[in-house]
VOGU-3710 file (C-alpha; in Angstrom, 3 decimals, decimal comma):
1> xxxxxxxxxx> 0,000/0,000/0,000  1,273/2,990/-0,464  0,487/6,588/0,775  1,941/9,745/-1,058  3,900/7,705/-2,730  5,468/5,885/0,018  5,276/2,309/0,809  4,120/2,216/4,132  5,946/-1,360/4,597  8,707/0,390/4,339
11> xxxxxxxxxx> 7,667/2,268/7,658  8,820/-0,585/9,339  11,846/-1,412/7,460  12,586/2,582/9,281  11,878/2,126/12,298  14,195/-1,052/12,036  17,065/0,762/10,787  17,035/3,758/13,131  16,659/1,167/15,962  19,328/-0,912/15,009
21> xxxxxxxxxx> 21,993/1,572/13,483  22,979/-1,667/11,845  22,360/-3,481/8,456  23,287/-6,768/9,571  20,752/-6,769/12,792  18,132/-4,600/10,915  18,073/-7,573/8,488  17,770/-10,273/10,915  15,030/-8,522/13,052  13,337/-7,901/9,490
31> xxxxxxxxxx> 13,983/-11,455/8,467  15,773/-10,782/5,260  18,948/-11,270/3,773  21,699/-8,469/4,089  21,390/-7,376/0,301  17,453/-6,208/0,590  18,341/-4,389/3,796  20,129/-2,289/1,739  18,013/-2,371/-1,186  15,497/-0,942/1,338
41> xxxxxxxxxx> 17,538/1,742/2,617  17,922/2,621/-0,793  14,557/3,310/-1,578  14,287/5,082/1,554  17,437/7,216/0,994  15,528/8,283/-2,384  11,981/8,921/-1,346  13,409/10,988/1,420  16,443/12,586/-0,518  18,726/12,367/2,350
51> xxxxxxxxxx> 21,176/9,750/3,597  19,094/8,677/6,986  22,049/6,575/8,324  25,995/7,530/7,757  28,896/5,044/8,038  30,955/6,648/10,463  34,166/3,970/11,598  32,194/0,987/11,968  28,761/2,687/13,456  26,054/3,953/10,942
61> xxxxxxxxxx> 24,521/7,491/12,688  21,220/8,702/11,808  21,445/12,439/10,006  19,145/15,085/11,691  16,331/14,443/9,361  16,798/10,571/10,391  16,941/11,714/14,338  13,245/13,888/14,046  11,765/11,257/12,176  12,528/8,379/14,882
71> xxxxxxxxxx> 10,174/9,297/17,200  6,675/10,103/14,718  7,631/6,620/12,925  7,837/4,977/16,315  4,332/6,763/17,153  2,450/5,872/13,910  3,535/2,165/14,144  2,160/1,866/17,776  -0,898/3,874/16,445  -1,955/1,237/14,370
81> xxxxxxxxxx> -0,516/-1,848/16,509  -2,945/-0,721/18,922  -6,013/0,499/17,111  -6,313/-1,749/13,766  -3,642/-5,005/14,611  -4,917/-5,242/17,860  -8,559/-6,394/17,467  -10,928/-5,144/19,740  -12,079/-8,635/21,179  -10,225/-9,753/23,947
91> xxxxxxxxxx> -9,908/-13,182/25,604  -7,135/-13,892/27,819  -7,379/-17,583/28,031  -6,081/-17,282/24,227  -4,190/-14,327/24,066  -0,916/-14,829/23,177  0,932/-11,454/23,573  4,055/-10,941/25,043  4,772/-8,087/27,040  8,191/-6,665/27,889
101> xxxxxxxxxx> 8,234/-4,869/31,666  11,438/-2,906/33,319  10,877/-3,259/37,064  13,358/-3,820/40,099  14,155/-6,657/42,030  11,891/-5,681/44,885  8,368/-5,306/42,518  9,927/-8,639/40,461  9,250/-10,567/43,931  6,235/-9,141/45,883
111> xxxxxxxxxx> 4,424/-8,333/42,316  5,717/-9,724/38,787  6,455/-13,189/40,840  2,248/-13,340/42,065  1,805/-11,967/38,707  4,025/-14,852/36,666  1,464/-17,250/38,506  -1,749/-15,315/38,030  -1,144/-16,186/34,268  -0,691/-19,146/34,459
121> xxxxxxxxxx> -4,072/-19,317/35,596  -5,649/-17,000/33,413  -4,032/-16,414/30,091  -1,971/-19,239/29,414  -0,591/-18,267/26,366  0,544/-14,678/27,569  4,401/-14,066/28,104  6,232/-11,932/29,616  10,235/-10,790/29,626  11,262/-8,960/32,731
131> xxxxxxxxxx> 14,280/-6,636/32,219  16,151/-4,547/34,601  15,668/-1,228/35,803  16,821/1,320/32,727  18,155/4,564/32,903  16,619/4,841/29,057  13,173/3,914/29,892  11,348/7,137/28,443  12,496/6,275/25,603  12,064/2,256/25,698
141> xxxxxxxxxx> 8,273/3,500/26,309  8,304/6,145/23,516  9,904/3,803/21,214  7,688/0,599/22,087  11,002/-1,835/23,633  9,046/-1,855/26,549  5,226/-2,032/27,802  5,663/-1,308/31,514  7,972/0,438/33,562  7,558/0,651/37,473
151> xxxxxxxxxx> 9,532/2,494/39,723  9,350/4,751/42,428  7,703/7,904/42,298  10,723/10,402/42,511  12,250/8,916/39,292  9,190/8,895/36,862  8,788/12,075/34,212  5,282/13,717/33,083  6,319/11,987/29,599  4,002/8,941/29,725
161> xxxxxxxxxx> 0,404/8,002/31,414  0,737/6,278/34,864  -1,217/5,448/37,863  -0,170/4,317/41,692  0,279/0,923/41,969  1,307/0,418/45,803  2,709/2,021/48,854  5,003/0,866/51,158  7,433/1,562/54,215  10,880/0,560/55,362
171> xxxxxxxxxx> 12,135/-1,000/57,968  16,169/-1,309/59,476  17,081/-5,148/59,552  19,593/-7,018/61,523  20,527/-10,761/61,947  18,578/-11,644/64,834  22,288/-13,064/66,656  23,128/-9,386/66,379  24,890/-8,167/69,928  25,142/-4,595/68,948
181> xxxxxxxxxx> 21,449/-3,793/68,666  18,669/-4,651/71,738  14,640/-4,036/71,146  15,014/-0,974/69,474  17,408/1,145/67,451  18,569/4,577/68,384  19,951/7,232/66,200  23,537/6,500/67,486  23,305/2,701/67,921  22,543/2,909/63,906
191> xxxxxxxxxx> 25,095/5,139/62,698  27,966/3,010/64,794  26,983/-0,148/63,065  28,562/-1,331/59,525  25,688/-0,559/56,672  24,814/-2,653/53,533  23,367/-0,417/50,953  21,689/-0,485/47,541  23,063/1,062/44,613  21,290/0,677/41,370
201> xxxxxxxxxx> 22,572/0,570/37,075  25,589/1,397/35,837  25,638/4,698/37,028  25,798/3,166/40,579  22,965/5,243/41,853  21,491/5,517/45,600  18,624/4,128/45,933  15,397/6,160/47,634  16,042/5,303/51,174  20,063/5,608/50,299
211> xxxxxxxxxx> 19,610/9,132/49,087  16,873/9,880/52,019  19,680/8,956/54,581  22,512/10,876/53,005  20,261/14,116/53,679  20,718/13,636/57,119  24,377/14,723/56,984  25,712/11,675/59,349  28,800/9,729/58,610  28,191/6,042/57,977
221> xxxxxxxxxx> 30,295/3,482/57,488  28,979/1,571/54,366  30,915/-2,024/54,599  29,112/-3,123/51,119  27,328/-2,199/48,514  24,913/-4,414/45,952  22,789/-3,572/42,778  19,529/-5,794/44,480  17,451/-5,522/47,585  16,776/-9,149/47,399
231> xxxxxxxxxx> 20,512/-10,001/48,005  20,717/-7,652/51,017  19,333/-10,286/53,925  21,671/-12,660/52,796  24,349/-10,420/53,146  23,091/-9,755/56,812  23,037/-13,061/58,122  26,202/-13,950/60,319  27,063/-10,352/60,704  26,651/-7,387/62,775
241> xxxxxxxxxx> 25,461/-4,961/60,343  22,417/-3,383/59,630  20,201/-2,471/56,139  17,330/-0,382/55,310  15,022/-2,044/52,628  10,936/-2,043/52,298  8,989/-3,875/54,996  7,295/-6,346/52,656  11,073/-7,964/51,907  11,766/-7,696/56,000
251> xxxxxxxxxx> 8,593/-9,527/56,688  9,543/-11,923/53,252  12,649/-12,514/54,489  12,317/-12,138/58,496  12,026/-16,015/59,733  13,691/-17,857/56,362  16,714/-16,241/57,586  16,869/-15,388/60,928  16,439/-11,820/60,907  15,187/-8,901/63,324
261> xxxxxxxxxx> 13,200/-5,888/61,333  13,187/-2,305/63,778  11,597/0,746/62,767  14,076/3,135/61,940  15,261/6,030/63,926  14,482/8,494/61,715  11,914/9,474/59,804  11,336/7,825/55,830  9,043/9,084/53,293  6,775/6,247/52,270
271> xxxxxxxxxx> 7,952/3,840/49,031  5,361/4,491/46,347  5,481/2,678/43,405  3,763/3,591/39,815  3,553/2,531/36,540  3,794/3,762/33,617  3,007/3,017/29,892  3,045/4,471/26,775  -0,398/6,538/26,077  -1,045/5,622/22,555
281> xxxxxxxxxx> -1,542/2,129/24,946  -4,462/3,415/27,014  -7,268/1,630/25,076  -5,617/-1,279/23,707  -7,768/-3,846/25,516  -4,814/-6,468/25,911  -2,769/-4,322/27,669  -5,750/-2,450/29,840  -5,930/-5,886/31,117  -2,643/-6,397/31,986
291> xxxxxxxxxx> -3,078/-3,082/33,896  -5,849/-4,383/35,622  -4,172/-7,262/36,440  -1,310/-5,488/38,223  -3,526/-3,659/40,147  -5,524/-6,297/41,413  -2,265/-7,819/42,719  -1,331/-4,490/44,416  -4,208/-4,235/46,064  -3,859/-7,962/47,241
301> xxxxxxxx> -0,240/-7,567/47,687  -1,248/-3,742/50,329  -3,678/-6,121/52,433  -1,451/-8,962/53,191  1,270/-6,716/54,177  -0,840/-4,270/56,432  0,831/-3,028/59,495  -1,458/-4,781/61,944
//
């Protein structure tokens, strides 16, 4: 089909190459040989009358008509994946969409893992692929990599729709054989301990209750550092130092390994967790499921983990 003269197949084949930067992966991701990739960029390069990509050393860079025409392309193509591919009728016991998610650690265990099982139950034939919390995830979202993103509420931008998933606090956690510490924790007990804390990406940074505590100006003496809150009550166990991570993980974690949670001596904002999605998304029915499906867990998720 073609529109203005364009063949709007060859909106894809775009989208490919400015993703890619690369022939050879544009062509496998478009399943065809390395020849019609270029052929295709070809008749790109001549309805638009400008290069698009540049061989520069071994990397191909988009030209500035290329850069502004990323994102509409990226737009259109999730216009009509969600308005005209994705039919209106909706059953979830034969769905078989994947969705791609960027979440932490933390929401991986007290929501994705419930989730992962919910499926199972329900749709069957819906995957999903988890990935890693992303410094890039406006643009994932923009660019369709990525369906979800959930994170905390003091990293998200005004970019893309989202709604409050859950809330939660945190606790300080011990090994319950710790010496040091006896029912409660004061101020000064805390700060004389050895701390475990939680760095996150490649940029190594703080995370919320991290960057809460370095506001209050006290020295601590941070012993060691992981990417992962899950990995932080193993690293407790046997030792006398102490953590700060959300309750729901204390309580998780609290009798499989022997530990002590103690509300901090200090005050913490509360952990509030959204997410977010791509708006040209809102009223694709597959994936208004999926964010009803989320929230149902939440709210299952905010009952069983109720301060009593």
């Amino acid at each position: 089909m073609r529109f203005h003269h364009l063949d709007l197949n060859l909106l894809v084949v775009l989208d490919t190459l400015l993703t890619e930067q690369n022939i050879t992966r544009a062509a496998q991701r478009l399943n065809v040989s390395q020849s019609a990739a270029s052929g295709l960029l070809a008749r790109l390069r001549d309805y638009f009358d400008d290069e698009l990509l540049v061989q520069v050393g071994r990397k191909m860079l988009p030209t500035p008509l290329a850069q502004g025409l990323t994102e509409p392309v990226r737009r259109v193509l999730l216009d009509i994946q969600s308005t005209i591919v994705n039919k209106p009728e909706f059953d979830p016991l034969t769905c078989k969409r994947h969705f791609k998610l960027i979440a932490t650690d933390f929401v991986t265990t007290v929501i994705l893992g419930p989730l992962a099982q919910r499926l199972q139950q329900r749709a069957p034939y819906i995957t999903l692929d988890i990935q890693h919390a992303s410094d890039h995830y406006n643009q994932m979202l923009t660019q369709g990599e990525v369906d979800f993103v959930i994170m905390p509420d003091q990293y998200l931008s005004d970019l893309h729709a989202k709604e409050l998933l859950f809330e939660d606090d945190y606790q300080c956690v011990i090994w319950s054989q710790n010496s040091l510490v006896g029912d409660d924790l004061s101020l000064e007990e805390y700060l004389s301990l050895g701390h475990i804390a939680v760095n996150f990406g490649s940029a190594r940074e703080p995370s919320f209750s991290e960057k809460i505590l370095q506001g209050y100006g006290q020295a601590r003496r941070v012993e060691l550092t992981t990417s992962s809150f899950n990995t932080v009550p193993h690293l407790l166990v046997g030792t006398q130092r102490v953590a700060v991570i959300p309750r729901s993980l204390a309580m998780l974690y609290g009798d499989f390994l022997s530990l002590r949670a103690l509300a901090p001596p200090f005050e913490l904002p509360l952990l509030r967790e959204f997410t977010l999605w791509n708006k040209v998304l809102d009223s694709d029915p597959a994936h208004r499921w999926m964010r009803n499906m989320l929230q149902e867990l939440a709210a299952e998720y905010t009952l069983r983990t109720a301060i009593p």
